[in-house]
C-alpha positions as CSV (number, residue, x, y, z in Angstrom):
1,X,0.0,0.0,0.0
2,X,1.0,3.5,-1.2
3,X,0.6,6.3,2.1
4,X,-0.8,9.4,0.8
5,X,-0.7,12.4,2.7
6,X,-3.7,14.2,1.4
7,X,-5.0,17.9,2.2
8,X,-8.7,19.3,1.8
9,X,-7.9,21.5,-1.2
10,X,-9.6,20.4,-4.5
11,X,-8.2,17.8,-6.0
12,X,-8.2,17.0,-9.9
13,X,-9.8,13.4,-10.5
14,X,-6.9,10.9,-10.0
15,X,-6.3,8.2,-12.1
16,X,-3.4,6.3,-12.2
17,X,-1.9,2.7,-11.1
18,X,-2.4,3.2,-7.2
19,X,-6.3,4.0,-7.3
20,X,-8.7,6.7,-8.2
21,X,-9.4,9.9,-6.6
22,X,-13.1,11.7,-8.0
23,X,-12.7,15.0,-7.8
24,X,-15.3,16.6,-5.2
25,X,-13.7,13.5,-2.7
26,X,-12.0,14.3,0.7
27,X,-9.0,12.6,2.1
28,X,-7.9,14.7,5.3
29,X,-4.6,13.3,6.8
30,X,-2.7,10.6,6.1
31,X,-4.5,7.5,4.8
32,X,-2.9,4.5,3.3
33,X,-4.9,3.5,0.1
34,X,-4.2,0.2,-1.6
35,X,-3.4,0.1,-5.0
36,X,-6.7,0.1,-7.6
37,X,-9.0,1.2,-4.8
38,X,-11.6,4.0,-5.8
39,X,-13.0,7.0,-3.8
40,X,-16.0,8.2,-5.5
41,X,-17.7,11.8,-5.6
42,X,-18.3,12.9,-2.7
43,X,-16.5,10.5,0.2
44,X,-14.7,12.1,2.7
45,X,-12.0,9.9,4.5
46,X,-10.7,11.5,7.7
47,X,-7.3,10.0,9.6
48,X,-5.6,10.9,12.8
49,X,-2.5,10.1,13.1
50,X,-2.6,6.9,9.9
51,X,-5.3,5.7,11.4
52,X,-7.4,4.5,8.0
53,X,-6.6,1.8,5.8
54,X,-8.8,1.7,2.6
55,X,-7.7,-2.6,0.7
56,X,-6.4,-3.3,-2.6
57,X,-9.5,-2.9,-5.5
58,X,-11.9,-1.7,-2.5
59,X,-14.4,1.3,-3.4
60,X,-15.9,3.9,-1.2
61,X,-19.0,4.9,-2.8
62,X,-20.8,8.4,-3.4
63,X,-20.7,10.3,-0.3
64,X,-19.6,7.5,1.9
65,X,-17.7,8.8,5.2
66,X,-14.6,6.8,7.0
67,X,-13.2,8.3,10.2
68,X,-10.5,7.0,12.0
69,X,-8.6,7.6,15.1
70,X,-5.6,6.3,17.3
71,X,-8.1,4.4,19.3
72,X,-10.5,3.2,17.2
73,X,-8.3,2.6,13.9
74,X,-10.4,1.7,10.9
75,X,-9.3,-1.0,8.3
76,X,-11.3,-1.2,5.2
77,X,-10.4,-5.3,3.5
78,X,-9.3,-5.9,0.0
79,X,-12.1,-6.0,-2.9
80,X,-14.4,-4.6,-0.4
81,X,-17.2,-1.9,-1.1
82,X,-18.4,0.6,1.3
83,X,-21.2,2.8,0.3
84,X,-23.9,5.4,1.9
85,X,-26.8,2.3,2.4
């Protein structure tokens, strides 16, 4: 896995080897994002301190939100999909 130390400024769609980044979505701190993973319009991923882990080929879906802290870290699997319902 690839870490990505993201900001909250807009982002340009991303699309490359690693995974792709839609251009209204969110990644605030440093997340580690597996490589083909997708982050779709809208998803905000927030992580103190490293705490989020988002698998290989895993997809958060429009306008999902992940938070993770130091104490409750959150792991997301490989080929997993994560989605507002």
């Amino acid at each position: 896995m690839s870490s990505l130390p993201a900001t909250a400024s807009l982002l340009p769609t991303a699309v490359g080897p690693h995974f792709t980044l839609a251009s209204s979505a969110r990644l605030l701190g440093t997340t580690q994002v597996g490589p083909g993973a997708i982050i779709s319009r809208g998803a905000v991923v927030r992580s103190v301190g490293g705490s989020v882990t988002l698998g290989a080929f895993s997809a958060l879906r429009e306008d999902a939100v992940v938070v993770g802290t130091p104490e409750r870290p959150t792991a997301i699997g490989e080929k997993t999909v994560l989605g507002p319902r």
